[in-house]
C-alpha positions in Angstrom: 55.3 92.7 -277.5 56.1 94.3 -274.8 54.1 97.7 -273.2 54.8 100.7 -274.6 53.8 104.1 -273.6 54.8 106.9 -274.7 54.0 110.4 -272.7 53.2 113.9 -274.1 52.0 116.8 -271.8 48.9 118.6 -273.4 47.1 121.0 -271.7 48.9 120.0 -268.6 47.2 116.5 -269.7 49.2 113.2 -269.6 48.8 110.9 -272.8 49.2 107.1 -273.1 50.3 107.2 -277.3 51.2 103.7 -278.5 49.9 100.5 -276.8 48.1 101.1 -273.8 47.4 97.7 -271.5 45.8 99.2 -268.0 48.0 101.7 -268.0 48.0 103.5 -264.2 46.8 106.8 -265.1 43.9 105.6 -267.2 42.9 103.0 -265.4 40.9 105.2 -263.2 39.6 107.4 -265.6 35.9 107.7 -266.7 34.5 107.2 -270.3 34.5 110.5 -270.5 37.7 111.6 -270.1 39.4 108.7 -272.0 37.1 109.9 -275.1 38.6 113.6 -274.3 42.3 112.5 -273.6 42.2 110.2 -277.1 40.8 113.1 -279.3 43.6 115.0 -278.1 45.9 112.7 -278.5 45.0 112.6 -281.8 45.1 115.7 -282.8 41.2 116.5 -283.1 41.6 119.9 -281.4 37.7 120.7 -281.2 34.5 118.7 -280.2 33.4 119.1 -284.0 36.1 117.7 -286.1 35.3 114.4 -283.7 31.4 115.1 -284.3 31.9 115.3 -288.3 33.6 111.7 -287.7 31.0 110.3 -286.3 28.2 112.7 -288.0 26.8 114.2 -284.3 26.2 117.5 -283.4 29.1 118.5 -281.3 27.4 119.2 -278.4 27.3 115.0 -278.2 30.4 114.8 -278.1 31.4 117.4 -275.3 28.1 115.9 -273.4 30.7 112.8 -273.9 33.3 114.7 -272.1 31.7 115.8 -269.7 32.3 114.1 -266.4 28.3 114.3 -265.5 27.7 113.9 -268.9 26.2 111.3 -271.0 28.0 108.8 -272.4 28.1 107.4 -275.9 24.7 104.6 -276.2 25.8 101.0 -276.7 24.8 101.3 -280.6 27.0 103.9 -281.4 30.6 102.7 -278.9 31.9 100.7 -281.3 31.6 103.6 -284.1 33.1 106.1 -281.3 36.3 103.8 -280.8 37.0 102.9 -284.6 36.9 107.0 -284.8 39.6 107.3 -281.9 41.5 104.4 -283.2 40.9 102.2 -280.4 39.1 99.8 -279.0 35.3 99.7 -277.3 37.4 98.3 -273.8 39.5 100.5 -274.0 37.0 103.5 -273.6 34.8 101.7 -271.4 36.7 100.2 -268.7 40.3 101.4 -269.7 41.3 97.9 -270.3 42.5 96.3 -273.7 44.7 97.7 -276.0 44.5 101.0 -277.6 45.2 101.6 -281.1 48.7 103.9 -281.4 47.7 107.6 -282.9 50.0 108.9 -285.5 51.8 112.3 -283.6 50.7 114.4 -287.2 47.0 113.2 -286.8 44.1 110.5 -287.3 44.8 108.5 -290.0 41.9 105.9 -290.6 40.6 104.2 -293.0 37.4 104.4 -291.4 34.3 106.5 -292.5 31.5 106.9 -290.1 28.2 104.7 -290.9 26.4 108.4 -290.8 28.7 109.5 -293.8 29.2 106.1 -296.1 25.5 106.7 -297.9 27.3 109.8 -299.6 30.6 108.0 -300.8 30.6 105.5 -303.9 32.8 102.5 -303.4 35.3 104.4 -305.8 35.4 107.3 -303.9 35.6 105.2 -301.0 39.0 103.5 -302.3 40.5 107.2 -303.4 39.8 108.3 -300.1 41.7 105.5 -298.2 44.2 105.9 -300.5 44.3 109.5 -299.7 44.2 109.1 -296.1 47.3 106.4 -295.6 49.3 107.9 -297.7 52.4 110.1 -296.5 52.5 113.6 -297.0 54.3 113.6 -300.0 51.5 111.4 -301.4 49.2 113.7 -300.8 50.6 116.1 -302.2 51.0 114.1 -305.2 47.4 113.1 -305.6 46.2 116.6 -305.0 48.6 117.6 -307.7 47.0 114.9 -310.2 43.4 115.9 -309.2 43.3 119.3 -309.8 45.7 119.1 -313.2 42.9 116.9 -314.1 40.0 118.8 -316.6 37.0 119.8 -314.6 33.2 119.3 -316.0 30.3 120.7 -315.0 27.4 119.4 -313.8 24.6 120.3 -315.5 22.8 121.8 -312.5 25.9 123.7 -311.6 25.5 127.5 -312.9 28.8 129.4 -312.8 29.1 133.5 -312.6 
């Protein structure tokens, strides 16, 4: 398959959406701004909704963007570019391919190691289901979930 980018002007910001081999404009970029140019291109607007992916503070992450900042540790690239929906080389040197971001959002399958101790594999499965769904799947499920009878827990104490 051929190379395929695809522009969109954000915050006077040039995106490579799609495949992205070398492209010119981010082949001399930093780590740190490919990490701030993919958020964006995928529609997480704040440091935080990337640092409750990965389960950081959010002053990681914009110490990520930050040109004299620090960039992500070897242990935790690899989490960092499933979360961006691309791949380690990519982020690193710029190089490889780059996952292609949905123009509505992230959509990944993907929870962050930091957060998988809290989800059952059930939960797990509902929420990947959830999450590569359309929207009118969605709304569907949300529509099943809450006609469904609620119980409370017993530590739960209502007003």
């Amino acid at each position: 398959m051929g190379e395929i980018i695809l522009e969109k002007l954000v915050h006077t910001r040039k995106f490579c959406i799609g495949t992205i081999k070398s492209c010119t404009h981010t082949r001399g970029m930093s780590i740190h701004k490919r990490i701030k140019e993919r958020r964006l291109a995928l529609g997480l607007t704040s440091h935080k909704a990337l640092a409750d992916l990965l389960g950081v503070a959010w002053q990681t992450v914009q110490l990520w963007e930050k040109e004299d900042g620090t960039a992500p540790n070897r242990k935790r690239i690899d989490d960092v570019a499933r979360a961006l929906q691309t791949t380690p080389e990519w982020l690193i040197h710029g190089t490889a391919e780059a996952a292609a971001a949905d123009s509505n959002g992230p959509k990944t399958n993907a929870i962050p190691p930091a957060r998988m101790q809290w989800v059952s594999d059930e939960e797990y499965h509902l929420l990947s289901l959830y999450r590569t769904t359309d929207d009118e799947g969605r709304e569907k499920i949300r529509d099943t979930a809450e006609a469904m009878p609620r119980v409370l827990l017993p530590f739960v104490v209502s007003n």
